[in-house]
MINU-682281 format. One line per field, with one value per residue (C-alpha): residue number from 1; residue in three letters; x, y, z. Coordinates in Angstrom, 2 decimals, always signed. Example, Ala and Ser with C-alpha at 12.3 -4.5 7.8 and 13.67 -1.06 7.14 Angstrom:
% residues 2
nr	1,2 .
rest	ALA,SER .
px	+12.30,+13.67 .
py	-4.50,-1.06 .
pz	+7.80,+7.14 .
% end
This chain:
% residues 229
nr	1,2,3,4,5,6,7,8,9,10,11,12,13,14,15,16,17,18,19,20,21,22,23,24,25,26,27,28,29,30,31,32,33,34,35,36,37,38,39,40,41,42,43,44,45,46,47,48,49,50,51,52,53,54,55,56,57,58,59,60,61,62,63,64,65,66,67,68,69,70,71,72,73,74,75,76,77,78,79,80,81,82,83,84,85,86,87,88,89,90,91,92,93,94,95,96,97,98,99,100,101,102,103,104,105,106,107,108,109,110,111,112,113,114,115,116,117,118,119,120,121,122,123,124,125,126,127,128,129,130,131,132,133,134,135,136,137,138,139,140,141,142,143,144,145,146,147,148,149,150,151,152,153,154,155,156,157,158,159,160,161,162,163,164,165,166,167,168,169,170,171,172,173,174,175,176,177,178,179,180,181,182,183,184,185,186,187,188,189,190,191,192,193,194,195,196,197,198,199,200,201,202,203,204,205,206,207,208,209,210,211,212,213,214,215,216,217,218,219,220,221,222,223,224,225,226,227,228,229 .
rest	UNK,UNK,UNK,UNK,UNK,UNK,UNK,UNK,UNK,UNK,UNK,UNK,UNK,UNK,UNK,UNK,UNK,UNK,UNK,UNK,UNK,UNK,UNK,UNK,UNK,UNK,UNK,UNK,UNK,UNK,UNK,UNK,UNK,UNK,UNK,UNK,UNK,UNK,UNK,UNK,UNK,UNK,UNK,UNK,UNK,UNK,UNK,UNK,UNK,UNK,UNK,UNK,UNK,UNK,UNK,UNK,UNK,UNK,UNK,UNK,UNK,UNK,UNK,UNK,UNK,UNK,UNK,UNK,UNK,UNK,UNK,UNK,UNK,UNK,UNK,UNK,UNK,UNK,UNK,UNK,UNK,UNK,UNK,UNK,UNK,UNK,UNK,UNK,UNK,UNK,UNK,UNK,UNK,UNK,UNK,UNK,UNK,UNK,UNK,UNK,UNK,UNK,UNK,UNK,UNK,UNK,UNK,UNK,UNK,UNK,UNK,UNK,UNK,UNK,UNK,UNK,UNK,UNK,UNK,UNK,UNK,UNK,UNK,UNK,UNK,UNK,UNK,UNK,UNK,UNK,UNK,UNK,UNK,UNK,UNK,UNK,UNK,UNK,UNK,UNK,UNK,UNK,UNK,UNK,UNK,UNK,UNK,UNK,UNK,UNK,UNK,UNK,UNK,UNK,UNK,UNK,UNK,UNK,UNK,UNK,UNK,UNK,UNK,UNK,UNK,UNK,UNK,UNK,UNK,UNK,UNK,UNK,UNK,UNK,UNK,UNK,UNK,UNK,UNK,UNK,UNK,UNK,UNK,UNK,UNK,UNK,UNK,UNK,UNK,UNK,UNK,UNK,UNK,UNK,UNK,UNK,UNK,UNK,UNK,UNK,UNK,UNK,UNK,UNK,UNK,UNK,UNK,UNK,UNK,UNK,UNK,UNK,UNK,UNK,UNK,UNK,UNK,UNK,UNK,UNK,UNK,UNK,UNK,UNK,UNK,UNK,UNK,UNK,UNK .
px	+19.68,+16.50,+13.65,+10.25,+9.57,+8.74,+5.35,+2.87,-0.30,-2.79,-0.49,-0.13,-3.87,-4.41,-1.88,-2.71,-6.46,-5.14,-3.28,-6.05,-8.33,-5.82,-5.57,-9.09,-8.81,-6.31,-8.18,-11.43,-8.89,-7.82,-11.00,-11.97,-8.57,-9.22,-12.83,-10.96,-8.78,-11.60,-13.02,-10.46,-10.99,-9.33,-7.18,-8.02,-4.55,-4.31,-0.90,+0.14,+2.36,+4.61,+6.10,+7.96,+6.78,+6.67,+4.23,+6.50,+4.91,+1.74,-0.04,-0.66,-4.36,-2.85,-1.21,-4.86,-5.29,-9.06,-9.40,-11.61,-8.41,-4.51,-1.78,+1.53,+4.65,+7.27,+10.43,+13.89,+15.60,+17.34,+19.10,+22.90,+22.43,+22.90,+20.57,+17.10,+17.22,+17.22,+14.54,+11.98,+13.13,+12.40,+8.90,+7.62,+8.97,+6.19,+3.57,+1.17,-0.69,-1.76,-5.35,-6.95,-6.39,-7.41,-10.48,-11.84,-11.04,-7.78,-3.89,-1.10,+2.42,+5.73,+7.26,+11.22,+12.90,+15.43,+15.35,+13.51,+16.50,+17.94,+14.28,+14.42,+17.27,+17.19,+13.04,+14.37,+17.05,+14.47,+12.52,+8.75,+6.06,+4.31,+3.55,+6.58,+7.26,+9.97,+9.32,+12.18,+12.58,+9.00,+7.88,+6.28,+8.33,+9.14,+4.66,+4.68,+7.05,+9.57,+12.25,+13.30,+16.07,+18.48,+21.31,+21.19,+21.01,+18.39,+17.39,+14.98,+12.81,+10.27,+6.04,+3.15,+0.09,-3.03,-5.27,-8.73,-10.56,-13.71,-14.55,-11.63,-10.50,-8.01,-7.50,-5.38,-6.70,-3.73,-0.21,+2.16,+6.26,+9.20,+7.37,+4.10,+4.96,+5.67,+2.63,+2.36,+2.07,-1.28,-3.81,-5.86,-3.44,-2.94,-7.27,-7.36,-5.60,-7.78,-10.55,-13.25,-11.57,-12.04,-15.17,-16.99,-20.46,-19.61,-16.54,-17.37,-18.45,-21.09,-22.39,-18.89,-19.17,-20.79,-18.86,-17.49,-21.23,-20.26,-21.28,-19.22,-15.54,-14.85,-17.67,-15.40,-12.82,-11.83,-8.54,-6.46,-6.85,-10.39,-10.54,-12.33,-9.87 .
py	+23.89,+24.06,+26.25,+26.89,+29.15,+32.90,+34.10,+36.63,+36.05,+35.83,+33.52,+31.41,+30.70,+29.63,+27.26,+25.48,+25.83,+23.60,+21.19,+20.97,+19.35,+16.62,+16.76,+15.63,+13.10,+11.45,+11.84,+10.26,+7.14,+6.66,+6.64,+3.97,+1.92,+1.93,+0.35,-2.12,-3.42,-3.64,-5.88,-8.34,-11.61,-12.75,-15.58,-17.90,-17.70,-21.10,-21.68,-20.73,-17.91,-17.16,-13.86,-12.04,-8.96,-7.05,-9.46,-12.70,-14.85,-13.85,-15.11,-13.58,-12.79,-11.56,-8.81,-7.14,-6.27,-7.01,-5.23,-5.92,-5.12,-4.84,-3.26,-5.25,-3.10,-5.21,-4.18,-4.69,-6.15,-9.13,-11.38,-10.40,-6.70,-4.55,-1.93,-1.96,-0.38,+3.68,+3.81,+1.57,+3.91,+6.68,+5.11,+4.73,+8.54,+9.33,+7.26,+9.40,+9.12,+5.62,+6.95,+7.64,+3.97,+2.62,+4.73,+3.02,-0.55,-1.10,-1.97,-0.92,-2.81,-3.60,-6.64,-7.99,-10.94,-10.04,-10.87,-8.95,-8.83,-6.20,-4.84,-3.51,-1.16,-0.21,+0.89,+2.78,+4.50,+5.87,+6.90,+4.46,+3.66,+1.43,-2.27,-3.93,-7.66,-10.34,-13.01,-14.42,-18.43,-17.90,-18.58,-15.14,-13.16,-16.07,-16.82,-12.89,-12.37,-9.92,-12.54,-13.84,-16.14,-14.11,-17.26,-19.37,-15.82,-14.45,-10.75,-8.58,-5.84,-3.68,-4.51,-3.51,-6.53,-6.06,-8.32,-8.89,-10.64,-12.10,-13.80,-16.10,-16.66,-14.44,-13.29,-11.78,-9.18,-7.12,-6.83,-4.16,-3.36,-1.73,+1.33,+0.40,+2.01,+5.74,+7.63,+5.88,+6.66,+8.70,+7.60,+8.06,+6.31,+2.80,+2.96,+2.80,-0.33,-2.13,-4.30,-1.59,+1.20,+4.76,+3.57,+6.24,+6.01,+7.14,+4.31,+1.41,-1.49,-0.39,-1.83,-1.62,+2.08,+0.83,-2.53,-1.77,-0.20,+3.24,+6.73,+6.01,+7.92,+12.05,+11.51,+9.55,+11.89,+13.33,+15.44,+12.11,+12.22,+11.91,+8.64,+6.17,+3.23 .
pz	-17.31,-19.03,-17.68,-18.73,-21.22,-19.52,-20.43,-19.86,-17.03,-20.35,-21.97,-19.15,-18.36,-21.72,-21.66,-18.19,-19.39,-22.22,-19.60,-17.61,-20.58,-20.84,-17.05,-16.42,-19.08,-17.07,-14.02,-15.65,-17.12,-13.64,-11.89,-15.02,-14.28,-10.39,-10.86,-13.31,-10.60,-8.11,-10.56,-10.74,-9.04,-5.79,-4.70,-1.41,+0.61,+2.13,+3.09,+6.64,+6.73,+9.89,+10.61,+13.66,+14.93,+18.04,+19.61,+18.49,+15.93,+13.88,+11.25,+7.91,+9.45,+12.74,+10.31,+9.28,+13.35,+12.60,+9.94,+6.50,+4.58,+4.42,+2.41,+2.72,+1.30,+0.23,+1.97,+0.24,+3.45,+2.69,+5.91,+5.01,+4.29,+7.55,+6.73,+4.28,+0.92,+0.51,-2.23,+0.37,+3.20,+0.96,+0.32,+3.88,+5.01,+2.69,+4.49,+6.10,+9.37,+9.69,+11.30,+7.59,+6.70,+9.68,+9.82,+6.47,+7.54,+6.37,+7.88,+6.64,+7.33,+5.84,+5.59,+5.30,+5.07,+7.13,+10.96,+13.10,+14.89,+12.51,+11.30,+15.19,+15.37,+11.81,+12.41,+15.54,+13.62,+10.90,+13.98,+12.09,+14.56,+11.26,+11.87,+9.99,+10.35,+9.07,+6.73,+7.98,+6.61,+5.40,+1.69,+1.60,-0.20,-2.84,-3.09,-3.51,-6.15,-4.75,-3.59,-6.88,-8.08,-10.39,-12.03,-8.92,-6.56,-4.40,-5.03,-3.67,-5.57,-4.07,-4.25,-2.66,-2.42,-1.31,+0.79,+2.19,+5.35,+4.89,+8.20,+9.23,+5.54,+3.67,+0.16,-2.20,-4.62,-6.07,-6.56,-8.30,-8.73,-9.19,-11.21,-10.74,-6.68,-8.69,-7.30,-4.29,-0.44,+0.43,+1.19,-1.51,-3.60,-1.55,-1.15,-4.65,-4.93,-2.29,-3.59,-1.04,-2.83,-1.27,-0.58,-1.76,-2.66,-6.90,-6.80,-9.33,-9.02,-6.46,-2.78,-1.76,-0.05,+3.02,+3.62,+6.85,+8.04,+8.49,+6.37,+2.81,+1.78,+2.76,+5.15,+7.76,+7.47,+10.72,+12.30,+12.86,+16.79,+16.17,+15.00,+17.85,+16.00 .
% end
């Protein structure tokens, strides 16, 4: 096995002083990247998606639970497999308390094409309490880009898409997979691909801090049973 090199303390600081130059770079190229993808345009989704939830059958605006914004992970899950994929169950263990999300306007849910029939047990089994729905004989998946046809085959890969709710019409703004999902899961990190960002009042573009009417960013953040939502 390889290891690090052993150094002195002195030695040490230097070199993470060094690091943390390059590390700050990276952190200002993100922030630029971020307000690059808020930028992009978004897409009017018109056709009528039906899923199967808890509730029965919902809409693709049913999914956002009145919210200004949702984050749809893409689920590998396909009808003949008796269990979801271990990398996408992997993913969602890593999903932290819904309440942050919610708090800042937006929803967070997964979605399969398998039944709900088997997304029921297996969600049980991995002990989730997130929305997750089935796109079940729906042209979701296929629109979205994660059910593809592989010589005459269906196969799934993972995604993550991004939509927003303005008034009673809904949108897509983003869309990212396979390795585009390294890096992914806190909260933080799924804000920053929304189109309202973390909503913080130094985000670019700006006027989007206040969208849902409420102080901007780290000033909503509360202890996660504090939430009125």
């Amino acid at each position: 096995m390889s290891l690090p090199e052993v150094a002195s303390r002195a030695e040490w600081r230097a070199a993470r002083q060094e690091l943390l130059v390059k590390e700050k770079a990276a952190t200002r190229a993100r922030d630029a990247l971020n307000a690059e993808r808020r930028r992009l345009p978004m897409v009017a989704v018109d056709r009528e998606y039906v899923f199967e939830g808890g509730d029965g059958k919902v809409t693709l605006a049913d999914l956002f639970e009145g919210r200004r914004q949702l984050v749809v992970y893409h689920f590998m899950f396909a009808p003949e497999w008796d269990a979801g994929c271990r990398s996408c169950s992997g993913f969602l263990d890593q999903i932290g308390h819904l309440a942050h999300l919610r708090a800042r306007g937006t929803t967070f849910a997964a979605v399969s094409r398998a039944p709900y029939t088997k997304i029921l047990p297996f969600k049980a089994r991995m002990g989730w309490t997130l929305p997750w729905y089935s796109s079940y004989l729906s042209e979701f998946n296929a629109d979205f880009e994660v059910t593809v046809a592989d010589e005459g085959e269906l196969t799934e890969r993972p995604g993550l898409s991004c939509f927003l709710r303005d008034g009673d019409r809904v949108f897509h703004t983003y869309s990212t997979y396979e390795r585009g999902l390294d890096g992914l899961g806190s909260t933080t990190s799924l804000l920053d691909l929304t189109a309202l960002g973390r909503q913080e009042e130094w985000e670019e573009p700006r006027g989007r801090a206040s969208a849902l009417g409420a102080p901007a960013g780290s000033d909503r953040v509360r202890y996660h049973d504090e939430y009125d939502d």
